[in-house]
C-alpha positions as CSV (number, residue, x, y, z in Angstrom):
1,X,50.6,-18.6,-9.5
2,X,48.9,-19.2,-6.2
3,X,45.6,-18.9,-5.9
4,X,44.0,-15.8,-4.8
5,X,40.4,-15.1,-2.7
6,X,39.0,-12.5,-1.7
7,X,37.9,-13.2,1.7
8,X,37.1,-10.0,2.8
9,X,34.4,-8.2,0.7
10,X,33.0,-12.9,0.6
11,X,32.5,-12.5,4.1
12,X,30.9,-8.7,4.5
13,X,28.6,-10.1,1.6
14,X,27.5,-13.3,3.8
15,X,26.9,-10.5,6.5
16,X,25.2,-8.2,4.5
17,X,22.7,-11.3,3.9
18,X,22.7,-12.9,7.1
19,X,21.8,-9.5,8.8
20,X,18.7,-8.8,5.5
21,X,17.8,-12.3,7.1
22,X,17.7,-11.2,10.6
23,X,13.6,-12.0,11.7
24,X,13.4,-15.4,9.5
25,X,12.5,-18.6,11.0
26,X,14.2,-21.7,10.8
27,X,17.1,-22.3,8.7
28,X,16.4,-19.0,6.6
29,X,18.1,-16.4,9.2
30,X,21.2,-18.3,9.6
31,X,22.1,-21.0,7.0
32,X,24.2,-19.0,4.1
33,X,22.4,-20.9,0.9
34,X,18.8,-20.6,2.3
35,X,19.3,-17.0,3.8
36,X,20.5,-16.0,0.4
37,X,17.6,-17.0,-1.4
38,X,15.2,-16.4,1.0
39,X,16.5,-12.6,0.8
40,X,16.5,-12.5,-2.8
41,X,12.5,-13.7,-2.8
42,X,11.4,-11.2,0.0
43,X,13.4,-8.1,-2.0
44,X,11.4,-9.2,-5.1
45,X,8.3,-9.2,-3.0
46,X,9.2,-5.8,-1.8
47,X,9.8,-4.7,-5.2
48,X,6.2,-5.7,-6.6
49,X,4.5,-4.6,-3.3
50,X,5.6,-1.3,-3.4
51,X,3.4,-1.0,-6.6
52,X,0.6,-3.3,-5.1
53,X,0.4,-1.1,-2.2
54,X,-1.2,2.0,-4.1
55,X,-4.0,0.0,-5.3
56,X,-4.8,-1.7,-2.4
57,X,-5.3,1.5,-0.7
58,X,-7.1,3.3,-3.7
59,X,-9.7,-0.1,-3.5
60,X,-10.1,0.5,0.1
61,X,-11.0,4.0,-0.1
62,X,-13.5,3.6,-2.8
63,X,-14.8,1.0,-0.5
64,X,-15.3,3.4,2.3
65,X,-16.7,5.9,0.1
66,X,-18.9,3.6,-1.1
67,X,-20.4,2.4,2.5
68,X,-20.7,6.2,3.6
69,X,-22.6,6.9,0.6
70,X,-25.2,4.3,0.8
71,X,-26.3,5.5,3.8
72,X,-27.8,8.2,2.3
73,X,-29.1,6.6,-0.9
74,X,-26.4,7.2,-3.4
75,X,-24.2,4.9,-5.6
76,X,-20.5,5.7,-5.3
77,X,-20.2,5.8,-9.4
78,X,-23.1,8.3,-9.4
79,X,-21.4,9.9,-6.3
80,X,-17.5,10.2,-7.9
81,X,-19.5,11.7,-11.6
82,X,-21.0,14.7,-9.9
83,X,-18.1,15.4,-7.3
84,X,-16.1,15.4,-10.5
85,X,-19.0,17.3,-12.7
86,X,-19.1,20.1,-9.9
87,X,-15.4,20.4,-10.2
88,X,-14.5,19.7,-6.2
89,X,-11.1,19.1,-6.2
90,X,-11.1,16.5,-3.0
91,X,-9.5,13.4,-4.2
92,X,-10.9,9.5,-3.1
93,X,-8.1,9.5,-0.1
94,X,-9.3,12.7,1.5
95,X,-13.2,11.8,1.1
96,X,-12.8,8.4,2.3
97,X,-10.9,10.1,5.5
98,X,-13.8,12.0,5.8
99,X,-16.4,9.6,5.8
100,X,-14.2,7.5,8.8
101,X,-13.3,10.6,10.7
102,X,-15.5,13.9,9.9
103,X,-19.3,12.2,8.9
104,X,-20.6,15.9,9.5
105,X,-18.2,17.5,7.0
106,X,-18.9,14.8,4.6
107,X,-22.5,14.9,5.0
108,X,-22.6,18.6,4.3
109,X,-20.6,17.4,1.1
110,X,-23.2,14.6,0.2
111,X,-25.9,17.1,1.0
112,X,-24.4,19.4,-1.7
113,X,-23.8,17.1,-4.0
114,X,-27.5,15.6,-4.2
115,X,-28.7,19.0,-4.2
116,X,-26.7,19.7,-7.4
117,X,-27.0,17.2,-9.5
């Protein structure tokens, strides 16, 4: 029996690949074996990222809650306990976007909770 390939869904693989690679410098966006696993490394870095991602931005809004409460004498941990003791339901993302964009909202809320604690 003759030997049999299947040439078609080979080469719309190789493309699938080669286009993935499309951006990569060097060898890596057009040489099959080094596009291949060049792809295959960035999709796992894309896989863990994904997951990295929501605590990078979690750190970097305690971070900026952090800075706009020092400013008027407060610790973030001491900050976070009484927002959560007084039972306001604003979350770290929407109180870090305050302290960027809205410092008078937020300093009504800092006002409030020193005044309460």
């Amino acid at each position: 029996m003759p030997r049999s390939t299947n040439s078609v869904k080979a080469k719309s693989r190789k493309k699938r690949i080669l286009k993935s690679a499309k951006g990569f410098f060097g060898a890596r966006k057009n040489v099959w074996s080094v596009a291949k696993n060049a792809v295959e490394k960035s999709m796992q870095y894309a896989y863990r990222d994904r997951r990295v991602k929501k605590r990078e931005f979690r750190k970097l809004w305690i971070q900026r809650i952090n800075a706009a409460v020092k400013e008027y004498g407060m610790s973030y941990s001491k900050f976070i306990f009484v927002v959560n003791n007084l039972n306001i339901k604003l979350n770290r993302k929407i109180l870090s976007d305050l302290a960027v964009n809205n410092n008078s909202i937020f300093f009504l809320i800092v006002k409030y909770v020193m005044n309460n604690r």
